[in-house]
C-alpha positions as CSV (number, residue, x, y, z in Angstrom):
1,X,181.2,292.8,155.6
2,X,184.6,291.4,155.6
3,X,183.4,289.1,158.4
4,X,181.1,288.0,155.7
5,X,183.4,286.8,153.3
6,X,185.8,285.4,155.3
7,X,182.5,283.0,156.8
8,X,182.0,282.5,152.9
9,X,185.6,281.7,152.3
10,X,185.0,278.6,155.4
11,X,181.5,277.4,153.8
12,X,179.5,278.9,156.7
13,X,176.9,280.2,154.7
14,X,174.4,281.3,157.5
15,X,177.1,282.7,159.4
16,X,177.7,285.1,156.4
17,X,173.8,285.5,155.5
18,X,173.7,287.2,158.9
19,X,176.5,289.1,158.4
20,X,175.8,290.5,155.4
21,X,172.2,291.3,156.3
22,X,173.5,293.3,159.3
23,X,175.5,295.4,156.8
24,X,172.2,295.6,154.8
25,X,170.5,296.9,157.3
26,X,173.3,299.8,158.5
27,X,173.1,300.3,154.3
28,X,170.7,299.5,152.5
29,X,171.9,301.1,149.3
30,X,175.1,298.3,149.3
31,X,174.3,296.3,146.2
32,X,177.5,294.3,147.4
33,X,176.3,293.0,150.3
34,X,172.8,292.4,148.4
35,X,175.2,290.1,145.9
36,X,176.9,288.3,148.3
37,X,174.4,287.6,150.8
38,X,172.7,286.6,147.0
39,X,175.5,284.1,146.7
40,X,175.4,282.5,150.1
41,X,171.7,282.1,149.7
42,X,172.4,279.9,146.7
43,X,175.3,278.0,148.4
44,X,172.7,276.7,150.5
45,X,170.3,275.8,147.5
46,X,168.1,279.1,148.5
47,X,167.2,279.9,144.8
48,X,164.2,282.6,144.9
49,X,166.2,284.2,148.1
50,X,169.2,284.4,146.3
51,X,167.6,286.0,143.2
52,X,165.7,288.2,145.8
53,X,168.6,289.4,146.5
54,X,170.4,289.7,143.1
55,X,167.6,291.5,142.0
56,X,167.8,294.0,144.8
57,X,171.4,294.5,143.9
58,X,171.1,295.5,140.3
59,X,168.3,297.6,141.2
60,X,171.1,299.7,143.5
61,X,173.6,299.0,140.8
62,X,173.1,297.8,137.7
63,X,176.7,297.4,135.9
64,X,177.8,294.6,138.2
65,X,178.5,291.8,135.9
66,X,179.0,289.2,138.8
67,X,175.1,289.7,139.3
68,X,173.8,288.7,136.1
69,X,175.9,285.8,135.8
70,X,175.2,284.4,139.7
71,X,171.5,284.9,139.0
72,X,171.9,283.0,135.7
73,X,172.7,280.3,137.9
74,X,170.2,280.5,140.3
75,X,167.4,280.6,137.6
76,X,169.0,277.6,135.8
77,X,168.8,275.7,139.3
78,X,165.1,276.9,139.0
79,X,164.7,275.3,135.7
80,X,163.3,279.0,134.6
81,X,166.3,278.4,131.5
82,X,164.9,281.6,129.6
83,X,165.6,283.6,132.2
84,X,168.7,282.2,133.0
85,X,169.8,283.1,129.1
86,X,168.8,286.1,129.8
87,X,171.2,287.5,132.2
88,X,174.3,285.0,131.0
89,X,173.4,287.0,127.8
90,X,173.9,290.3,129.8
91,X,176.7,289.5,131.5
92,X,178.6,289.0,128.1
93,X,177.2,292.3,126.8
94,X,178.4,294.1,129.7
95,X,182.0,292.4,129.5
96,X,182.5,290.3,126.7
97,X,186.2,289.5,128.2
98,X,184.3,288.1,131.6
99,X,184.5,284.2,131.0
């Protein structure tokens, strides 16, 4: 996984999408790697892939605030706004503090 962020931190986005599925499929309980394979899906303007993914992680972990709010984003790049609202909503309610 760390491979996987470190392609992230360079902007190689599929580099770390293949990364992070390889830790997927080793784990497939690691709602991290679900996230951040999430996030480098929607780096490269992968919206339903990314929120695939998003979903899959707060389905393994639900108290993750970083989720709601990245697939707040995703859905908003969707135009799918109530949904969006949604989880921006739940990401306060789990830390008010976050943003």
């Amino acid at each position: 996984m760390v491979n996987g962020v470190a392609y992230m931190k360079q902007d190689k986005f599929k580099l770390a999408i293949k990364d992070f599925t390889q830790v997927i499929r080793l784990d497939p309980k690691n709602a991290k790697a679900y996230f951040l394979r999430g996030i480098s899906y929607r780096k490269l303007g992968q919206y339903q892939r990314a929120i695939d993914d998003y979903d899959q992680a707060i389905n393994l972990d639900a108290n993750l605030t970083e989720i709601y709010y990245s697939r707040g984003i995703a859905y908003t790049h969707l135009g799918q706004y109530q949904q969006a609202l949604k989880d921006l909503n739940q990401t306060v309610r789990l830390n008010p503090n976050v943003y």
